[in-house]
N, C-alpha and C positions, 0 to 999 in steps of 0.2 A: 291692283290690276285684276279684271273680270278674270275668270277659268272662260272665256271667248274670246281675251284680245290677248291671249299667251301664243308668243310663237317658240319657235323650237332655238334652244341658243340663250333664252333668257335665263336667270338664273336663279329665278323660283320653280322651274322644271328639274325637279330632282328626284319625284318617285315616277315611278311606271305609270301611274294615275294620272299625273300630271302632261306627260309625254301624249298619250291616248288621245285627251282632252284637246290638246293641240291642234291649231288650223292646216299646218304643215303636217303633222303625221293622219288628220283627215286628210288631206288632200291624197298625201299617198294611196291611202287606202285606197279611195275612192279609186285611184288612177289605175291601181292593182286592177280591181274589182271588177273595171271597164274592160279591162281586157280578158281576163282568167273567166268569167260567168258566162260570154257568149261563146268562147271559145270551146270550152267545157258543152256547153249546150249543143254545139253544133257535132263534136265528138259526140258524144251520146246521142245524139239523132243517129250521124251514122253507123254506128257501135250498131245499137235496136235495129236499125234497116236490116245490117244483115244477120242480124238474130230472127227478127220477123220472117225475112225471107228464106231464109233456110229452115225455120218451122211449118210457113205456111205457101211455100212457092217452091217444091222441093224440084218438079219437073223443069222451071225454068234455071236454076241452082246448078240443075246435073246439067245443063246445055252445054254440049263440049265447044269449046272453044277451037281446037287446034291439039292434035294429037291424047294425049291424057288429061290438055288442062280443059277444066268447066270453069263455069264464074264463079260458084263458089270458093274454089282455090283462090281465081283473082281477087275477088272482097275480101277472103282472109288475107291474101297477102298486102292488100291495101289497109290495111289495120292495121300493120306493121307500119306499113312507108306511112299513113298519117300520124299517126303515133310519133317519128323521129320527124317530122316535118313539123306538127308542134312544137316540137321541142325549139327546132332549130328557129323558129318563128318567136317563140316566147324569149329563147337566149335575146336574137339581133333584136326584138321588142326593149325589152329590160337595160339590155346594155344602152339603147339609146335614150330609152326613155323615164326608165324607172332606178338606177343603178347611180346615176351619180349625184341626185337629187337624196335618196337613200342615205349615201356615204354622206353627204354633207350633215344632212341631219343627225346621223347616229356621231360626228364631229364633234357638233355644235354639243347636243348631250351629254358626252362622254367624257369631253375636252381633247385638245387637239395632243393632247401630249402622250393619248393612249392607243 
């Protein structure tokens, strides 16, 4: 059998080499990859915005909002909340979509008895 038509559960899959190579553990990746690289991208977009704009837009920054608060305060504190909004988005992500496809594979690998 080719290192291209191995899937995961066969039983010439016995080193780490062999698991990698895998159509099923590409796929994983890949399905990881889809989701962690723009999500990632789009935090760091925001992240820089308000690094940018607190470098380079300090009068708009200080605009008070509403008693003490300015929007600088609000985009910090929005760094927070998308921060745990992530999270919470990648947990309900994984659990539906990436967690049990995972376990079967690390299963098939491992054997069921462990």
């Amino acid at each position: 059998m080719s290192d291209t038509t191995r899937s995961a559960g066969d039983p010439e899959l016995t080193t780490y080499r062999d698991v990698q190579v895998s159509p099923d553990f590409s796929e994983l990746r890949r399905r990881f990859r889809r989701f962690v690289f723009p999500m990632t991208g789009l935090f760091l977009v925001w992240y820089f915005l308000y690094v940018l704009l607190a470098a380079y837009a300090p009068g708009f920054m200080s605009s008070r909002i509403g008693g003490n608060i300015n929007v600088a305060l609000l985009f910090g504190l929005g760094q927070f909340v998308s921060t745990f909004a992530i999270t919470m988005i990648y947990v309900r992500w994984a659990d539906r979509r990436f967690d049990a496809e995972a376990d079967r594979m690390r299963q098939l690998i491992e054997g069921a008895d462990r």
